[in-house]
C-alpha positions as CSV (number, residue, x, y, z in Angstrom):
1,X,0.0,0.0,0.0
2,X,1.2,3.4,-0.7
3,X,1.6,6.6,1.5
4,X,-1.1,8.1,1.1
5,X,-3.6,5.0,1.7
6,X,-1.9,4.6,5.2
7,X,-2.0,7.6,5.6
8,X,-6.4,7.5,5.3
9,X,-6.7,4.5,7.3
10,X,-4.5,5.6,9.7
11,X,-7.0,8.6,10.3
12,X,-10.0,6.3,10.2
13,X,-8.7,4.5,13.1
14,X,-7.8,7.6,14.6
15,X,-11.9,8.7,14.7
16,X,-13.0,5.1,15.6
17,X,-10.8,4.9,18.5
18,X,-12.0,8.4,19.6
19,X,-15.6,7.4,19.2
20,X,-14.9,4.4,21.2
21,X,-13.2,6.0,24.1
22,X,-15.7,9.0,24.3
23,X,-16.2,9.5,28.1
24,X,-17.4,12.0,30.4
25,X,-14.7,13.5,32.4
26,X,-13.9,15.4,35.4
27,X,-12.5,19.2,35.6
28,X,-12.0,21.9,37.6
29,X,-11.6,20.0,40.7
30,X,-14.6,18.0,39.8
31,X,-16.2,21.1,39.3
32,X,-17.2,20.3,35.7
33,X,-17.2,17.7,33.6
34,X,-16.3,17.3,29.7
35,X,-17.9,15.7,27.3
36,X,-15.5,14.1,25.2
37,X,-18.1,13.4,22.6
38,X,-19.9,16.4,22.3
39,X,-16.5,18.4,23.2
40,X,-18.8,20.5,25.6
41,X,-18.0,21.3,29.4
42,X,-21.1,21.1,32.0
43,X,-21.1,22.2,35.4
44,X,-20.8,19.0,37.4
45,X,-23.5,20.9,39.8
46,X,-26.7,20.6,37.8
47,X,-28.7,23.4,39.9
48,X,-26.0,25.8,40.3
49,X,-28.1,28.7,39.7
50,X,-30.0,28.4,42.9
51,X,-29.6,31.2,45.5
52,X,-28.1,33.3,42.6
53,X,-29.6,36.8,42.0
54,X,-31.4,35.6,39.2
55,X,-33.6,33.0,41.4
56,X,-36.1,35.1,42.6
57,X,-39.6,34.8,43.5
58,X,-41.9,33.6,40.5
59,X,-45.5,33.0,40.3
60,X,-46.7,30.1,42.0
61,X,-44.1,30.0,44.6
62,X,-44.4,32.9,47.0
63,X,-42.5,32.2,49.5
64,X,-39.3,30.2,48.0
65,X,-36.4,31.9,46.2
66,X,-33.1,29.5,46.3
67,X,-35.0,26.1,44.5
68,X,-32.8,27.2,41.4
69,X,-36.5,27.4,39.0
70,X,-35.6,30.7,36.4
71,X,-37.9,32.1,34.0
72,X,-36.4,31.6,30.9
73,X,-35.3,35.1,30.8
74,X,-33.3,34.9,33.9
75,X,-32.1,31.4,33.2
76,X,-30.5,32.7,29.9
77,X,-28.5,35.7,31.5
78,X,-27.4,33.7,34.5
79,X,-25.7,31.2,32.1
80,X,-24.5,34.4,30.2
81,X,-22.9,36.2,33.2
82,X,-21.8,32.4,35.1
83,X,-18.0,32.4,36.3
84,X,-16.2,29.8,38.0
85,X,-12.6,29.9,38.5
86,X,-11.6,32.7,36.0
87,X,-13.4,30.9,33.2
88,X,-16.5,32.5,31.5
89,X,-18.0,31.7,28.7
90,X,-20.6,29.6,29.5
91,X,-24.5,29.1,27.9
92,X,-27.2,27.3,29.0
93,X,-27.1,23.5,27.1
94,X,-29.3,23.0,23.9
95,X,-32.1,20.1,24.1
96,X,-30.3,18.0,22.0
97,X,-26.9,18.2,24.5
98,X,-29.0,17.5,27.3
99,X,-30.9,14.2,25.7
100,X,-27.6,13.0,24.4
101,X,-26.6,13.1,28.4
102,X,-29.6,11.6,29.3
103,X,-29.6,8.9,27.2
104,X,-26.2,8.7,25.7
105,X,-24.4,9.2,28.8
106,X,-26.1,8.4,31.7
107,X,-28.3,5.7,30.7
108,X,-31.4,7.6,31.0
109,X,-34.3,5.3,30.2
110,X,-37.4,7.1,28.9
111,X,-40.5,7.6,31.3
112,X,-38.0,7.0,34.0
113,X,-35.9,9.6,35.9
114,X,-32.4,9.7,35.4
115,X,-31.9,9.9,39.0
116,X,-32.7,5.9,39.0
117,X,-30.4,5.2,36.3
118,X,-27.5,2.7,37.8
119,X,-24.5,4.7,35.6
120,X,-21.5,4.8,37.3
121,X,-21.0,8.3,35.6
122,X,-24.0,9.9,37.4
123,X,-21.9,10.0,40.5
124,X,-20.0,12.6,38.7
125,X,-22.9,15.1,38.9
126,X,-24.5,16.8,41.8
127,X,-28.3,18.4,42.3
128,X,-29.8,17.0,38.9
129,X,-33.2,17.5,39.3
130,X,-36.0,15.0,38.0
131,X,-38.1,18.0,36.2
132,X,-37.8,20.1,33.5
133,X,-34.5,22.5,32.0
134,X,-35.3,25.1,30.0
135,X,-32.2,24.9,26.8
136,X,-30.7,27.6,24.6
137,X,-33.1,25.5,21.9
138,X,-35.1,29.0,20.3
139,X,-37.9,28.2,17.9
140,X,-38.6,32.0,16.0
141,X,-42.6,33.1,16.2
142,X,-44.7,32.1,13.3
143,X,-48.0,33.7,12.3
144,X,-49.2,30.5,13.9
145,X,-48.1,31.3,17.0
146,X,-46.6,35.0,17.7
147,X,-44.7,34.1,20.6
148,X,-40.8,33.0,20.9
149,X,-40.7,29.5,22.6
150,X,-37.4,28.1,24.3
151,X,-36.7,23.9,24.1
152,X,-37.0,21.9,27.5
153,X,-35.9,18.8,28.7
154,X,-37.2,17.0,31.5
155,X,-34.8,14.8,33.4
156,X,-37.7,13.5,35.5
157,X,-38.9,11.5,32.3
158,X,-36.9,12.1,29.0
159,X,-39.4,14.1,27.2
160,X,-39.3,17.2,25.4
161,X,-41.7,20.5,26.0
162,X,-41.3,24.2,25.3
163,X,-41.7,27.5,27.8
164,X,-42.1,30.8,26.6
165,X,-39.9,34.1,27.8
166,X,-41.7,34.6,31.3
167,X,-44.5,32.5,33.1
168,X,-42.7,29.8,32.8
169,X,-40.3,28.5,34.9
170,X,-38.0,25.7,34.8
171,X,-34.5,24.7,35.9
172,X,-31.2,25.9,34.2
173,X,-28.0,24.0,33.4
174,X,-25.0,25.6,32.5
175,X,-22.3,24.4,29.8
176,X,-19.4,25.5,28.0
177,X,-17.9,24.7,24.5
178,X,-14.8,23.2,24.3
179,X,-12.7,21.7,27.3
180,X,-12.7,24.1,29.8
181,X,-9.6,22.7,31.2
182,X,-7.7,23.7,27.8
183,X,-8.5,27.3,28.9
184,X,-5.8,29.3,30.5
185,X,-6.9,30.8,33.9
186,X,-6.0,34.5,34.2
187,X,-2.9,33.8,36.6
188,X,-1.5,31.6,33.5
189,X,-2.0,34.5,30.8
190,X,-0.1,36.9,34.0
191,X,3.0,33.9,33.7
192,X,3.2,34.3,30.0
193,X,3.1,38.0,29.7
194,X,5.6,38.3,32.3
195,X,7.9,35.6,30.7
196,X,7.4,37.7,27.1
197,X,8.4,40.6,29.0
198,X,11.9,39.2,30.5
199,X,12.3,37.6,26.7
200,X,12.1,40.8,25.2
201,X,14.5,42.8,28.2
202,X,17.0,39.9,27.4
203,X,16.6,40.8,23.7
204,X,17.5,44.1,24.0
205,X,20.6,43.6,26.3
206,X,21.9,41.4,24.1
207,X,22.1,44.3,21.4
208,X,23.8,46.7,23.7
């Protein structure tokens, strides 16, 4: 065989092998965890918006404010303005992530709630809740129906719905694209600018 043919099956085992090994895996000090798969990030707590200035009182529940349920709204800036660790950049997860976790990923079985799914990998979240997340999934208004509408998933069950802008309230889970722990923390970009500083005063001593 010549070079070149090697050279092709040598990246079709490359993609089978990745396939094969695609895992979930811890980051940021468990933290987060990637999805080697998807190649997205998601916060390994799965209600971490609750408590946070954008869980406030909602209709139908008067008197509590930390459960973690957002109008879709709120969900969608708290996932805009979400930090942890230096890193930012982070959304709320599409239907379509969240279902490839669900059933992909964690064994999710449908009509069942993934919290009585036996997947080792489960341990590696905290705080899912066995109701409904409201996605970054947008369907546009029709003359149908004049109203934006926002994808849910429901981990209680496996199903699909959709919640408009307010009146609605659902919980939020936040995710980032890529591997988060490729992203340099702002103390490593402070190590590399100082070591391109001392480069460039060696530099210039050198042509005195």
């Amino acid at each position: 065989m010549d070079h070149i043919t090697l050279l092709c099956i040598g990246v079709l085992l490359l993609g089978l092998l990745s396939t094969a090994n695609a895992a979930l895996e811890s980051r940021l000090g468990s933290l987060a965890v990637y999805d080697t798969d998807l190649n997205i990030t998601w916060l390994a707590n799965a209600n971490a918006g609750a408590g946070s200035s954008f869980d406030t009182i909602h209709w139908g529940e008067p008197f509590e404010t930390t459960d973690g349920l957002m109008y879709t709204v709120d969900a969608l800036a708290w996932a805009a303005s979400f930090n942890m660790g230096g890193v930012s950049g982070w959304r709320l997860s599409t239907t379509d992530e969240m279902s490839h976790l669900f059933y992909n990923e964690l064994g999710g079985v449908v009509g069942s709630s993934i919290l009585s799914s036996s997947d080792p990998d489960l341990a590696l979240f905290t705080n899912i809740q066995p109701s409904g997340y409201v996605s970054s999934t947008y369907f546009p208004p029709t003359p149908d129906f004049p109203q934006a509408l926002w994808g849910v998933f429901n981990f209680g069950n496996g199903f699909q719905d959709l919640a408009g802008d307010v009146l609605w309230i659902n919980y939020a889970w936040a995710v980032h694209d890529g591997d988060v722990a490729a992203i340099p923390e702002p103390e490593m970009y402070a190590m590399m600018v100082l070591g391109l500083a001392v480069l460039l005063g060696f530099g210039r001593l050198r042509q005195h």
